[in-house]
C-alpha positions as CSV (number, residue, x, y, z in Angstrom):
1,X,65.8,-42.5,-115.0
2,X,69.3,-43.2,-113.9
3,X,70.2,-43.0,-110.2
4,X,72.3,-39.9,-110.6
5,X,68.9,-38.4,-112.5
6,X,66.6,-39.7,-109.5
7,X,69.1,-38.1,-106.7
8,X,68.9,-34.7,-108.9
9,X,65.4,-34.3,-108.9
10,X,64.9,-35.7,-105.4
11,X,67.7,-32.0,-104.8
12,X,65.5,-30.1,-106.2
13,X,62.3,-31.5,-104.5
14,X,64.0,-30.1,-101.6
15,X,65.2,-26.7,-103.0
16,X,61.4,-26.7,-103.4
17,X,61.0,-27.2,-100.4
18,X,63.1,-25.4,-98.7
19,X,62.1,-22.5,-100.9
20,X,58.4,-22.5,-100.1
21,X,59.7,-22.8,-96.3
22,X,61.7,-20.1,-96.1
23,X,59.3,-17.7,-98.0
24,X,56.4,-18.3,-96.0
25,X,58.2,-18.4,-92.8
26,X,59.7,-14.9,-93.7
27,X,56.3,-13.6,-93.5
28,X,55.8,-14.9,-90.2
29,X,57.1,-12.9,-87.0
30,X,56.2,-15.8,-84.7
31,X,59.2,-17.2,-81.9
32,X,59.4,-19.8,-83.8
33,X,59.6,-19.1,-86.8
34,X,63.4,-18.2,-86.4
35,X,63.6,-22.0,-85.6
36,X,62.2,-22.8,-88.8
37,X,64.3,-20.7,-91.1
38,X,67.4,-22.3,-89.9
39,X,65.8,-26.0,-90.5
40,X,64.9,-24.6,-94.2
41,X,68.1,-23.1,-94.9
42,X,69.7,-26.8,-93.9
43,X,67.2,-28.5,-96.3
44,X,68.7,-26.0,-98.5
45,X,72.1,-26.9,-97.6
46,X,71.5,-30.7,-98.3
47,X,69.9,-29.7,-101.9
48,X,72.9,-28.2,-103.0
49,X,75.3,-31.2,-101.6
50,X,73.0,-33.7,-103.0
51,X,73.2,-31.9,-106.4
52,X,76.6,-30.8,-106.1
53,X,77.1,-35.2,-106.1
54,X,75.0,-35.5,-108.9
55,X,76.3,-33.2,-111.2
56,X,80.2,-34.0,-109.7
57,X,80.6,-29.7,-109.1
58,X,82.1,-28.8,-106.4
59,X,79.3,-27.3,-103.7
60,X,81.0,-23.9,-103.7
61,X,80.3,-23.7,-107.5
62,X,76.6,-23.8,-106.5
63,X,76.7,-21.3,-103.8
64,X,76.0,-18.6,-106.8
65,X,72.8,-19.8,-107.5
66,X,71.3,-20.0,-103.7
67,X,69.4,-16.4,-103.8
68,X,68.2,-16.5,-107.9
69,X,67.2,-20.7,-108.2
70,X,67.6,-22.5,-104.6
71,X,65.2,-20.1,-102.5
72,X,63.1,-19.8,-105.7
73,X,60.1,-22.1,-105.3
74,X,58.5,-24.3,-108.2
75,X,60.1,-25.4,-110.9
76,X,61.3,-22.9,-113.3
77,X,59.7,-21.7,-116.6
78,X,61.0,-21.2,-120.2
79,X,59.9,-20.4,-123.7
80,X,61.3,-21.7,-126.7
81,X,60.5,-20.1,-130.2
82,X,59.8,-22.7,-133.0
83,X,59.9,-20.3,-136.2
84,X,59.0,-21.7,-138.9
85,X,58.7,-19.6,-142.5
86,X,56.2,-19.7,-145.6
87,X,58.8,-22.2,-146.9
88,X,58.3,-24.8,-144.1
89,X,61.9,-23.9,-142.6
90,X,62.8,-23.6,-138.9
91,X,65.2,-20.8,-137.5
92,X,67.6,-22.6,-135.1
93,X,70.7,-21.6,-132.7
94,X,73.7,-23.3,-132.6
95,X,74.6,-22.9,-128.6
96,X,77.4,-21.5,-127.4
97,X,77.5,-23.7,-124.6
98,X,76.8,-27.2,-125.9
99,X,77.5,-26.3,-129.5
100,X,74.1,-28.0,-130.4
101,X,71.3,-26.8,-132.7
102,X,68.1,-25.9,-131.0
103,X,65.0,-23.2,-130.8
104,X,66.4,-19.6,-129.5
105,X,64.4,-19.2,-126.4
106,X,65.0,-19.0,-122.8
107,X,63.9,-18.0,-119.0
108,X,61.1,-16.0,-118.8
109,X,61.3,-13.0,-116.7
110,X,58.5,-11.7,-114.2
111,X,56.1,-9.1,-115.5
112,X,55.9,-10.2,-119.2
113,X,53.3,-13.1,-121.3
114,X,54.6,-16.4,-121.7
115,X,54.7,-15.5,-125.7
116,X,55.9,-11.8,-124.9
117,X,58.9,-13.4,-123.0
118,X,59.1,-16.3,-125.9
119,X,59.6,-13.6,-128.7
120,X,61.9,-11.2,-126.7
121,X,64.4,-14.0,-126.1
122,X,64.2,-15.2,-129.7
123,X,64.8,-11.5,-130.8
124,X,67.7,-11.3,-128.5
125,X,69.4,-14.5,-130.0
126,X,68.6,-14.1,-133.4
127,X,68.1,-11.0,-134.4
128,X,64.6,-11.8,-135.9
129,X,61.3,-10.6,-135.1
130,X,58.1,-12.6,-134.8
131,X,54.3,-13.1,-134.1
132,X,53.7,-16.3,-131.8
133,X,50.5,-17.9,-134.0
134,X,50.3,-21.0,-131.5
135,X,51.1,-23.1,-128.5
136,X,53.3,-25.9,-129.5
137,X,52.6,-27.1,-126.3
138,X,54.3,-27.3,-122.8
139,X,57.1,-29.9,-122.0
140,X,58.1,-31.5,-118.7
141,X,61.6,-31.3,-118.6
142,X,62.1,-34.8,-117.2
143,X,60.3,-36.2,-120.3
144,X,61.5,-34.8,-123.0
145,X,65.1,-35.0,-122.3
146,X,66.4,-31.8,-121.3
147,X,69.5,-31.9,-120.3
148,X,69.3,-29.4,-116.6
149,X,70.1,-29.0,-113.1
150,X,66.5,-28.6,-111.9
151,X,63.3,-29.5,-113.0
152,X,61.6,-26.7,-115.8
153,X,58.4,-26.3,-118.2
154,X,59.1,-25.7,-121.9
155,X,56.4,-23.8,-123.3
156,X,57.2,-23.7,-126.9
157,X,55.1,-21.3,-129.4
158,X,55.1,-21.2,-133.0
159,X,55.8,-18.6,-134.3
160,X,56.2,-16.5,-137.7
161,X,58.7,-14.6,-138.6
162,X,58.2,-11.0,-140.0
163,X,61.4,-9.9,-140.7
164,X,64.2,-11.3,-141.5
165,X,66.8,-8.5,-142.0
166,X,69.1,-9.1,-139.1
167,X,69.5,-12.6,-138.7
168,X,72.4,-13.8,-136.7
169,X,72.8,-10.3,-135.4
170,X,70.5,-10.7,-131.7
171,X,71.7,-8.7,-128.5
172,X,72.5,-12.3,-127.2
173,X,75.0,-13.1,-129.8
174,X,77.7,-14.4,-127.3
175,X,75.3,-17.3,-126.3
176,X,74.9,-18.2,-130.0
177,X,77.9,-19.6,-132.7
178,X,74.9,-19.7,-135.3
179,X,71.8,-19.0,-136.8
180,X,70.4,-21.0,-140.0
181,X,67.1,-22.0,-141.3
182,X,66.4,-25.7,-141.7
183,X,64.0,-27.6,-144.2
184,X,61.8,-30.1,-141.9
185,X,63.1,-32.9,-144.2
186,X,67.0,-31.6,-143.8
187,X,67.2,-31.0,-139.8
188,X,70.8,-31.1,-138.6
189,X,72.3,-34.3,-136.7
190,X,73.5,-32.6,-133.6
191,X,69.9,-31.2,-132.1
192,X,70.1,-30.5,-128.4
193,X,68.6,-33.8,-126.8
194,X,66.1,-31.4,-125.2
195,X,64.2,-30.0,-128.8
196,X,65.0,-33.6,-130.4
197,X,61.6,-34.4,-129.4
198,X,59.9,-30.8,-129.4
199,X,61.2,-29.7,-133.1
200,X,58.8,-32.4,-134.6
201,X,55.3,-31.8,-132.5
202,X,56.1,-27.9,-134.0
203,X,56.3,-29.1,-137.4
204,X,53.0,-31.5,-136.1
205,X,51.2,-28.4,-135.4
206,X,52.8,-25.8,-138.0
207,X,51.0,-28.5,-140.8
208,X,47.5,-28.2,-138.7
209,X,47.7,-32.5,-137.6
210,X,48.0,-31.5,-134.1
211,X,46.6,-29.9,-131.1
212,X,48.8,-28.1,-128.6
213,X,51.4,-30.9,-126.2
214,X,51.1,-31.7,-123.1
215,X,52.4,-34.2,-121.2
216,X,49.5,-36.5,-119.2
217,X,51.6,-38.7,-116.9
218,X,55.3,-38.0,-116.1
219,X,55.7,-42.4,-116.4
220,X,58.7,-41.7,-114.4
């Protein structure tokens, strides 16, 4: 890891932190726990100047993201959809915001499966409905190289598409310039560095030479 990576993850250690501070403490009617709030809330405040330097934003850009991801404690969870067709193709995304290929997926909301909240978000950005069949496995974001602010779990599923008929037309489609299907031998060059790594354990487990991922020590 590079020292601008360390000091990011070290910011959000102590959103983390702070997070877990201020939720337990805002159960608590004791004197002091007024005291402790404040203390928290400056943790806080140094997470989002430490990542504010990392990421060269300006600290006010961050301010946005203090009640949804800085006073939200562990790191945060998404699911990707690796769908992959009778033919041994994979349906990826070209991103709006990177313009890179990858699997549609994304945050997981309270209240629904890990696969529930897989297949909704695939749905959304491509238009296609699926079954999830297996767990890929779960990813570390720091090992895998994804590209992000804070530290997050992939959990990537694969999944089978049954049907096909509105492709490219999700409810998501501002968030996607593309949507094509990909033989495993004929991937495009410009994969998001984040599924460079996680396209090919689906494939692993899609052909049955592969139990689900996980990653056994972050060697970081």
């Amino acid at each position: 890891m590079t020292l601008v990576q360390h000091i990011a993850l070290w910011a959000d250690r102590l959103r983390d932190i702070a997070a877990l501070g201020l939720h337990y403490t805002g159960l608590s009617s004791s004197p002091d726990a007024r005291y402790d709030r404040e203390r928290y809330r400056a943790v806080q405040d140094v997470a989002m100047e430490m990542l504010a330097a990392a990421t060269q934003e300006p600290v006010a850009s961050l301010e946005p993201l203090r009640a949804p991801i800085f006073s939200r404690p562990t790191p945060l969870i998404t699911g990707d959809a690796a769908i992959i067709d009778d033919a041994g193709r994979i349906l990826l995304i070209r991103r709006a915001d990177n313009r890179c290929w990858a699997m549609p997926g994304g945050a997981l909301e309270v209240g629904e499966t890990p696969a529930e909240g897989t297949l909704r978000e695939a749905y959304e950005e491509t238009g296609v409905q699926c079954k999830a069949m297996a767990l890929v496995g779960v990813f570390d974001s720091r090992c895998c190289g994804s590209v992000s602010r804070h530290h997050m779990y992939h959990l990537v599923f694969l999944c089978q598409p049954s049907d096909m008929a509105e492709i490219g037309h999700g409810s998501c489609a501002h968030e996607v310039l593309d949507v094509r299907w990909f033989a495993e031998d004929a991937l495009p060059g410009d994969i998001d560095p984040g599924h460079v790594s996680r396209i090919p354990v689906a494939f692993r487990v899609w052909h049955g030479e592969a139990p689900a991922f996980f990653d056994r020590q972050a060697g970081l």
